[in-house]
Every structure is written in C-alpha cells, then in structure tokens.
C-alpha positions as CSV (number, residue, x, y, z in Angstrom):
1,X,2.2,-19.7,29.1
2,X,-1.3,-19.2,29.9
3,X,-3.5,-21.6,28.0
4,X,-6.8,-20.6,25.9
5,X,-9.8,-20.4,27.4
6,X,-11.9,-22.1,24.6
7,X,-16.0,-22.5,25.1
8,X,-18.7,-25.2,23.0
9,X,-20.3,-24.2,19.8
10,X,-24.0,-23.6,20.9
11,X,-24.9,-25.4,17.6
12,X,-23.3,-27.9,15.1
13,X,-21.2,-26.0,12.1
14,X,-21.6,-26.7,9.1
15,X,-19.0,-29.1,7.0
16,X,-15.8,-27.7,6.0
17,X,-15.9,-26.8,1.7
18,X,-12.9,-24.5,0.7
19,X,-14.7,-24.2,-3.1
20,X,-17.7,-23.1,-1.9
21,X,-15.9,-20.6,0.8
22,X,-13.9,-19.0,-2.3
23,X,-17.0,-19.0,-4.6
24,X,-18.7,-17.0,-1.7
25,X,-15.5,-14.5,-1.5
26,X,-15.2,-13.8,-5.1
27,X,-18.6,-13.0,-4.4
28,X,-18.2,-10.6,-1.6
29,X,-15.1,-9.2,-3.7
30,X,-17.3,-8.5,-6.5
31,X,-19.9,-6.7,-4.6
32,X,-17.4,-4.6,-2.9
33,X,-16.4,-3.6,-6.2
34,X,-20.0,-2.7,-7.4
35,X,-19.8,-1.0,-4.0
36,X,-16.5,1.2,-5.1
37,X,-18.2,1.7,-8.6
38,X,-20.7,2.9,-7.4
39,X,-19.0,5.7,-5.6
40,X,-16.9,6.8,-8.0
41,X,-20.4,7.1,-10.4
42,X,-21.8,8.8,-7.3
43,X,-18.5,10.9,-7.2
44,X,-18.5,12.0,-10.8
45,X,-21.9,12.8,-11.0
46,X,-22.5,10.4,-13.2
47,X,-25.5,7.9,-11.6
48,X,-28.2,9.8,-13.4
49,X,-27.0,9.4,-16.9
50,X,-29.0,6.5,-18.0
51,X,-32.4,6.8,-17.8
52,X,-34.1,4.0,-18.1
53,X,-34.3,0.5,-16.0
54,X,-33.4,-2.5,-18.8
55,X,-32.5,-5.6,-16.9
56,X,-32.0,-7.4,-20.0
57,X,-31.5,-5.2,-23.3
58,X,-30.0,-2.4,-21.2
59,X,-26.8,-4.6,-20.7
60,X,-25.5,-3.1,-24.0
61,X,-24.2,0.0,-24.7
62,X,-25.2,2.2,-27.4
63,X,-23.8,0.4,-30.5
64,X,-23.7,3.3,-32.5
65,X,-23.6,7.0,-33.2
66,X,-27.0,7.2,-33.6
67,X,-27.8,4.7,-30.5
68,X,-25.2,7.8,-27.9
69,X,-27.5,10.3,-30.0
70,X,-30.8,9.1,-29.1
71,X,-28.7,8.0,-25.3
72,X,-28.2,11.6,-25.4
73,X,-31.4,12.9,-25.8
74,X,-33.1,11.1,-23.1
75,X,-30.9,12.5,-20.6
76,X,-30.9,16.0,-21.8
77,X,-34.9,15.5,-20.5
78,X,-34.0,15.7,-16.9
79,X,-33.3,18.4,-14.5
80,X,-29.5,17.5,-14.1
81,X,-29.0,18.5,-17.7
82,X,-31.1,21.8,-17.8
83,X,-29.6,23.4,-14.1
84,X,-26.6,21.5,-14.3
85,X,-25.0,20.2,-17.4
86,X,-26.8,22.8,-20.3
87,X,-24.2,22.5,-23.0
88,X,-22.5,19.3,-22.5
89,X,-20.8,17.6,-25.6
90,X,-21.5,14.2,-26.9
91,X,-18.0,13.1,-25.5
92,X,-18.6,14.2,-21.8
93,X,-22.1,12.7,-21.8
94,X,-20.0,8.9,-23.0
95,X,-17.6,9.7,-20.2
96,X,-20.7,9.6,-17.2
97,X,-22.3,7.6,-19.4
98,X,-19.9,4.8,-19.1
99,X,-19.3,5.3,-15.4
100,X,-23.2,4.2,-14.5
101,X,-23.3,1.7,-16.9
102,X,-19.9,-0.5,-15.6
103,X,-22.1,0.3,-12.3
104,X,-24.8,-1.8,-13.3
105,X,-23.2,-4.5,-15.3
106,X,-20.9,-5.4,-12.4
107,X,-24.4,-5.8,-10.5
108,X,-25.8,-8.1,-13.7
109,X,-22.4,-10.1,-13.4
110,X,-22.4,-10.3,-9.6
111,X,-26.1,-12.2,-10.1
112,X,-24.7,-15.1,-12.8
113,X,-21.5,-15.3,-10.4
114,X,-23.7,-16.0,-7.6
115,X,-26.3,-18.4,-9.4
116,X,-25.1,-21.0,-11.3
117,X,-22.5,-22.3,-8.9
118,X,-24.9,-22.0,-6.1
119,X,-27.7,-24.0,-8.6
120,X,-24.5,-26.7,-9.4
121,X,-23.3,-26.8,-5.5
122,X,-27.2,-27.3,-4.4
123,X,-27.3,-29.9,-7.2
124,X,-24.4,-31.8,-6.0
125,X,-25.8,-32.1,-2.6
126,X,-22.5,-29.5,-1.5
127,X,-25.1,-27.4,-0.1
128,X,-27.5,-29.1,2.4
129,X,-31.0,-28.9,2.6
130,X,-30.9,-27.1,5.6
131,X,-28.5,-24.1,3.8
132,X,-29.9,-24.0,0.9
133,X,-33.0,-21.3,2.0
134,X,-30.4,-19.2,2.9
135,X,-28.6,-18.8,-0.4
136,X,-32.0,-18.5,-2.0
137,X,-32.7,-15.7,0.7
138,X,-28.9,-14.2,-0.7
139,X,-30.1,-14.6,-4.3
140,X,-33.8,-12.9,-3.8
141,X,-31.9,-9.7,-1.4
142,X,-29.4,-9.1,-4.6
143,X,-32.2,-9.0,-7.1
144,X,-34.3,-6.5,-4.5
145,X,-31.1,-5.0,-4.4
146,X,-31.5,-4.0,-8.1
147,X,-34.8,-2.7,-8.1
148,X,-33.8,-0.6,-4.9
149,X,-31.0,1.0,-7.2
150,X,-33.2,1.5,-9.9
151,X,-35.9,3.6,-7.2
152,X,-33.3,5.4,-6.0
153,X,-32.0,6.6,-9.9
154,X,-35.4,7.5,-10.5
155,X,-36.1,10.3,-7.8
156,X,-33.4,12.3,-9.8
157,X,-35.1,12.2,-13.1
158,X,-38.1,14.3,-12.1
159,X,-38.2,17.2,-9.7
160,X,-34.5,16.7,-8.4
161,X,-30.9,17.6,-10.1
162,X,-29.7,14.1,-7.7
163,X,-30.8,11.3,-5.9
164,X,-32.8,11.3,-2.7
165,X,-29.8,10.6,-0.2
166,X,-32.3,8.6,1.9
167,X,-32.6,6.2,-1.5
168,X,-28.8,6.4,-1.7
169,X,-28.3,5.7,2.0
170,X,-31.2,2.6,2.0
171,X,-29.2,1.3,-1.5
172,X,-25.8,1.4,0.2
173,X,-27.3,-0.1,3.0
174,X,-28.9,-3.4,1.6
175,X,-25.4,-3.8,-0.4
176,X,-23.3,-3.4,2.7
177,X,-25.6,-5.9,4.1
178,X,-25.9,-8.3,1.5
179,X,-21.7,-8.3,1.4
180,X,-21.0,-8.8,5.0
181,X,-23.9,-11.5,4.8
182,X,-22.3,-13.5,2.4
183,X,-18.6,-12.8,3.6
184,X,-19.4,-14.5,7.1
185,X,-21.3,-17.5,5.1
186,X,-18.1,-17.5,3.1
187,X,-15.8,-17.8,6.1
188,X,-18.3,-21.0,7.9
189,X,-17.1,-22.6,5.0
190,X,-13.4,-22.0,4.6
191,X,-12.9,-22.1,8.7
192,X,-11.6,-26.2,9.6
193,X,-10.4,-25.4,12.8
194,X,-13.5,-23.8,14.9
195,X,-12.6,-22.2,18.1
196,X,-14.5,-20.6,20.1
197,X,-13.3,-16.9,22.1
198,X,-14.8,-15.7,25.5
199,X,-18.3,-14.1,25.5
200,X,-16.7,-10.8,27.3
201,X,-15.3,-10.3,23.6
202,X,-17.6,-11.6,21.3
203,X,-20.5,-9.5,22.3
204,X,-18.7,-6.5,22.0
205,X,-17.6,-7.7,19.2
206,X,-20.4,-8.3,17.2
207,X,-21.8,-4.5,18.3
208,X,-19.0,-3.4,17.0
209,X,-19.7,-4.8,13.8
210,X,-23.2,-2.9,14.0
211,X,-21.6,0.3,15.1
212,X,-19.3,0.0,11.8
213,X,-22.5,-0.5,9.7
214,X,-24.0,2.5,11.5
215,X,-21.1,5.2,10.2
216,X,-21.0,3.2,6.9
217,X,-25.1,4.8,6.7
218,X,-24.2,8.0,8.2
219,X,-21.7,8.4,4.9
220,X,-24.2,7.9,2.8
221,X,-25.9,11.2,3.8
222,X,-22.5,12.3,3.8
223,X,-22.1,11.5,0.0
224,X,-25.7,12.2,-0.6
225,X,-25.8,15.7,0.1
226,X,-22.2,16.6,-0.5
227,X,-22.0,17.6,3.2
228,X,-18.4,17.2,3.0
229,X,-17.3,19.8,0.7
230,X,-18.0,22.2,3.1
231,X,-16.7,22.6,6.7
232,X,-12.7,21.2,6.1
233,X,-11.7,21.8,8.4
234,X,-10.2,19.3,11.5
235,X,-10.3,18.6,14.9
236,X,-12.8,21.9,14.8
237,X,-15.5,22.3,12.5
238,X,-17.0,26.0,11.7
239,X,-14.7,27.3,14.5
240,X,-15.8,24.8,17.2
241,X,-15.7,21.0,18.0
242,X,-19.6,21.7,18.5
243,X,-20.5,24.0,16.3
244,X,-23.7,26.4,16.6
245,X,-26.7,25.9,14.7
246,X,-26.7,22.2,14.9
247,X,-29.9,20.2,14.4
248,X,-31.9,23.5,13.6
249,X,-35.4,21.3,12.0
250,X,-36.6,18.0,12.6
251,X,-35.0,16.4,9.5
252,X,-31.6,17.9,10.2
253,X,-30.2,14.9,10.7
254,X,-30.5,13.7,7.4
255,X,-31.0,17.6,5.1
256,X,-28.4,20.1,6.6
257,X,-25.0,20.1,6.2
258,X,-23.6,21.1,9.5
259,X,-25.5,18.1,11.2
260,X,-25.2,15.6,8.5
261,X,-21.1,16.1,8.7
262,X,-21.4,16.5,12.5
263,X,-23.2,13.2,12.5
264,X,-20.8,11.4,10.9
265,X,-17.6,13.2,12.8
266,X,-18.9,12.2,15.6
267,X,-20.2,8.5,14.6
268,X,-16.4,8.3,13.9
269,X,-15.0,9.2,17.1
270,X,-17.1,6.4,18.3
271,X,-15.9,4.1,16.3
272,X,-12.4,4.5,16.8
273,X,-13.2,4.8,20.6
274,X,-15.1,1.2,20.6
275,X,-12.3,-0.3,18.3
276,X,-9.5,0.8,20.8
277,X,-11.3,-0.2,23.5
278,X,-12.4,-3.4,21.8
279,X,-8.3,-4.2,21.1
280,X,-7.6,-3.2,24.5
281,X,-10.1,-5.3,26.3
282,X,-9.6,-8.8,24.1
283,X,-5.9,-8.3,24.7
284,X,-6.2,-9.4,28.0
285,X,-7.7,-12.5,27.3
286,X,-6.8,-15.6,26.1
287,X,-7.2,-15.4,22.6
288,X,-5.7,-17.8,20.0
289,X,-3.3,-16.9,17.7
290,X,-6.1,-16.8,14.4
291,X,-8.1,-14.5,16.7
292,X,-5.1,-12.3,17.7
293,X,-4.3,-11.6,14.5
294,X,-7.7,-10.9,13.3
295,X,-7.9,-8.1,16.0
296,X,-4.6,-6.3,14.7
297,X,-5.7,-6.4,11.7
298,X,-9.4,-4.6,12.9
299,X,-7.0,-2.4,14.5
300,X,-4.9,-1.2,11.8
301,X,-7.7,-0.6,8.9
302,X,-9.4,0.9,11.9
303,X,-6.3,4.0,12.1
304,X,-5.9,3.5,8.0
305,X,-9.4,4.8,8.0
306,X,-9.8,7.1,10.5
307,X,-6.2,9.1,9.0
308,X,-8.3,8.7,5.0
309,X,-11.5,10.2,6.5
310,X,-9.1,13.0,8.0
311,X,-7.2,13.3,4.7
312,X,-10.5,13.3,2.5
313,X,-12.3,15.9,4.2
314,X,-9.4,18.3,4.7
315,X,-8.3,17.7,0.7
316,X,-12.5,18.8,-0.2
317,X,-12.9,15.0,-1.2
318,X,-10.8,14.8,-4.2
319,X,-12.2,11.5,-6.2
320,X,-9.0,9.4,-5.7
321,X,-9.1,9.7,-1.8
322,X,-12.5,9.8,-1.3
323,X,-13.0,6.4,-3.3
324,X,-10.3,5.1,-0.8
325,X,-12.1,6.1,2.1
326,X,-15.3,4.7,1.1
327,X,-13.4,1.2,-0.2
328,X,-11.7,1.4,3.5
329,X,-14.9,1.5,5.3
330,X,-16.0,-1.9,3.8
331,X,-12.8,-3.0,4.4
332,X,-12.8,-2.0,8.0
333,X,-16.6,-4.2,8.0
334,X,-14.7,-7.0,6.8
335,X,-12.1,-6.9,9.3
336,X,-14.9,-6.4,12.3
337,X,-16.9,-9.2,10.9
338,X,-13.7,-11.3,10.5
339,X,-12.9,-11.0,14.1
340,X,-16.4,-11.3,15.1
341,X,-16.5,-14.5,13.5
342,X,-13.3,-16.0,15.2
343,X,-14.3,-15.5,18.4
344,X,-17.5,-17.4,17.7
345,X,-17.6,-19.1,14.0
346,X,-21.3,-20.2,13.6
C-alpha cells in the first residue's frame, strides 16, 4: 500500500474547539436557509411586498386588520401592483407578504446567533486575540449584508415592476461569500487531525471553489431576469448548442435572455468539466482517507446538481425544483470548500 504523501502547514493552526466549530455551522446552516428563503420570495414574486427598511420595529408583522390594511396600501403604491398585481385581495397580498418577511427575520436571527456567542467566546478568551478581528470582520459583512438587501428591494419600488438583477446578483453574492467564509472558519475549528494534501490538488482545488462561486453569480442573472423560462430546451438551446443572436449589445451578458441562459449553460459545462477532472486527477494521488471522501462527495452533489439544473429548466422552473437547484448549488460550495480545506486546513 502506498503511503500518503503528507506536506508542513505553512503556518500554525489554530487550537482545536468543537463548540465553537458547531456555533460557526449552525451559523453557516442558517444563512443557507436565508439563502433558500430568499429564493423562494424571489420565486413567488414576493421580495417587493414590504416596502419599507425597519431594522428594529419592522420585525413584527402587522398585528391587526387594520395594520395588513395600511401594509396593503403601501404596496399598492409601486409599479409591481399597478402592471402587475391590479386587483389583488387582501389574502394574496398576506401570502407574499409573509414570504419576504420570514426572509428578513431569518437575517435578524442569523445576526443574535452569530453575536452573543461570539461576544461570550471572545470573553472567555476561546477566541484569541489574534481571531478575534476576523469574527468582527464576519459580524460588520452580515450587517452590510442587510443594507445591501435593503438597496437592492428598493430599485423595484420606483421605475421597475422587480429588482435590478445586478442588486440581486451583488446580494446573493456577499451572502454566498459571507457562508463559505464562515463554513471554512467553522471547519479550522472542528478539524483535530490536520493533514496536509499535495499542492498539484489543492490549487486546483481552491479554483475550483472560485469557479463554483462564479456559476452561483451567473444564476443570479439567471433568476433576475427570469432567463430561464424561456429556451427549455436541452442539450440544444433555440435549435442549436450556439445559438444565433448571442451577445447582440454591450450589456448582453447581464440584460438578454439568450446570453444570460447561454452564460450560465455554458458556466455549467465548466464546472462539471473541472469537477471531473478535478476527481480524476486527485485520484491518483495519495490522498487520505478524510480527503478521499470529501472528493466523492464534491463528486456526487456535483452530478446531483448538474441532473436538477437539467430537470429545472426543462420543467420551466417549477418552484419546488428550482428551490432545489439553487439549495444544491450552495451545497455543491460547501462540498468544494470542504475538500479544499482537507487538502490544506489553514
């Protein structure tokens, strides 16, 4: 049996703390929920409904009749209601109402989840000095992260029936950041055992990572122009694998259909390329069994998400699957950043 090549940490690792590694997973897990929240809002046209940034007082709902009433009103002031949803009832405006508002108090929950322990673990001395600037850094990106979701409700409220999908796409950004962030903080501290994979994987590892985040942005202008209700077609698209009329203005990367879709088809072919090629590669080398089994794992969300992106678009991105496809795409980020990690755990 060959025996595992195993190199030095570059730099000391921080000291092994299972309570803070879960703290920082339950964490993670709760912003991948805002995450999934957030697309179904997004999904059931929903994220428009409240109109009005309260950090504090808007964490209650309207109380009473007269509080959905005057809810009501305010939103029957914006363009979505005139060219969209003239005539709605009192009931359907509760039911999108309700959607964007679980939206934003999982994000005011996430924030007391995330600081009192990490005030009571920096108070304990649990989290050094030296760590402690970047759990500040976490703390400050969430609350940017807040304002960022509030600018991006608030270019539908005037001139637009939706959201700017570059907003959309910078908001899903920061989050996507923010979790994969805190999920590799979470896993310096839950790893004991720190072994160390060879660099002809863990480069190509960590670009992978990057490459995920990419397609994870390209959806966004997926979702934010509704680029795939259109075009349902697979392996071809509008007759074609390259379809004519692609990339007909200077923006069309990010405003027109065909390229935004084409974008993202394409982004995914390179992804799955990368992540076979990736498997392939470390396969040949002397990995140990914790990074072995990180890499099937990367491999099999990596053909669970490629066969729900297939499914989604085919089916005209029926909620249900669509919300699965988006909630596998973090999932796959997790699993790249997992193996990333193993093969170098600073």
């Amino acid at each position: 049996m060959t025996e595992t090549t195993n190199f030095t940490l570059p730099q000391k690792p921080i000291k092994y703390d299972r309570a803070i590694g879960v703290w920082l997973l339950t964490v993670a897990v709760f912003i991948a929920l805002i995450v999934l929240v957030g697309g179904l809002t997004r999904l059931t046209d929903s994220g428009l409904s409240i109109t009005e940034w309260k950090p504090v007082t808007g964490a209650l709902p309207p109380l009473s009749h007269e509080a959905w009433l005057e809810e009501f009103e305010k939103y029957k002031q914006i363009p979505e209601y005139s060219q969209v949803n003239q005539g709605m009832t009192l009931s359907e405006f509760e039911w999108i109402y309700w959607w964007e508002w679980s939206h934003r108090l999982l994000a005011r929950m996430v924030g007391f989840i995330f600081l009192i322990p990490m005030l009571w673990f920096i108070a304990k001395g649990r989290i050094t000095r030296a760590e402690a600037p970047r759990f500040v850094t976490l703390f400050i990106l969430g609350g940017a992260q807040g304002a960022l979701g509030w600018f991006m409700v608030a270019s539908g409220l005037t001139d637009r029936v939706d959201v700017s999908q570059y907003r959309l796409a910078a908001h899903l950004s920061v989050a996507v950041l923010l979790f994969g962030m805190i999920f590799w903080t979470a896993l310096r501290y839950m790893t004991k055992d720190r072994e160390v994979g060879p660099p002809d994987v863990a480069v190509p590892a960590r670009l992978f990572v990057g490459l995920v985040f990419l397609q994870i942005v390209s959806g966004a202008f997926v979702a934010g122009i509704h680029a795939g209700h259109i075009y349902n077609t697979w392996p071809l698209m509008d007759g074609a694998f390259i379809p004519d009329g692609l990339y007909g203005s200077d923006l069309a990367s990010f405003e027109d259909h065909l390229t935004v879709q084409f974008n993202h088809r394409m982004l995914a072919y390179t992804v799955f390329a990368g992540g076979i090629g990736l498997w392939l590669g470390a396969r040949t080398q002397n990995l140990t069994p914790t990074m072995t089994r990180a890499l099937h794992l990367l491999l099999g969300m990596l053909c669970l998400q490629v066969v729900l992106g297939i499914a989604t678009l085919l089916t005209v991105v029926p909620i249900g699957l669509a919300a699965a496809h988006q909630m596998g795409a973090i999932v796959l980020f997790a699993a790249a950043i997992n193996f990333a990690f193993r093969l170098n755990p600073r």
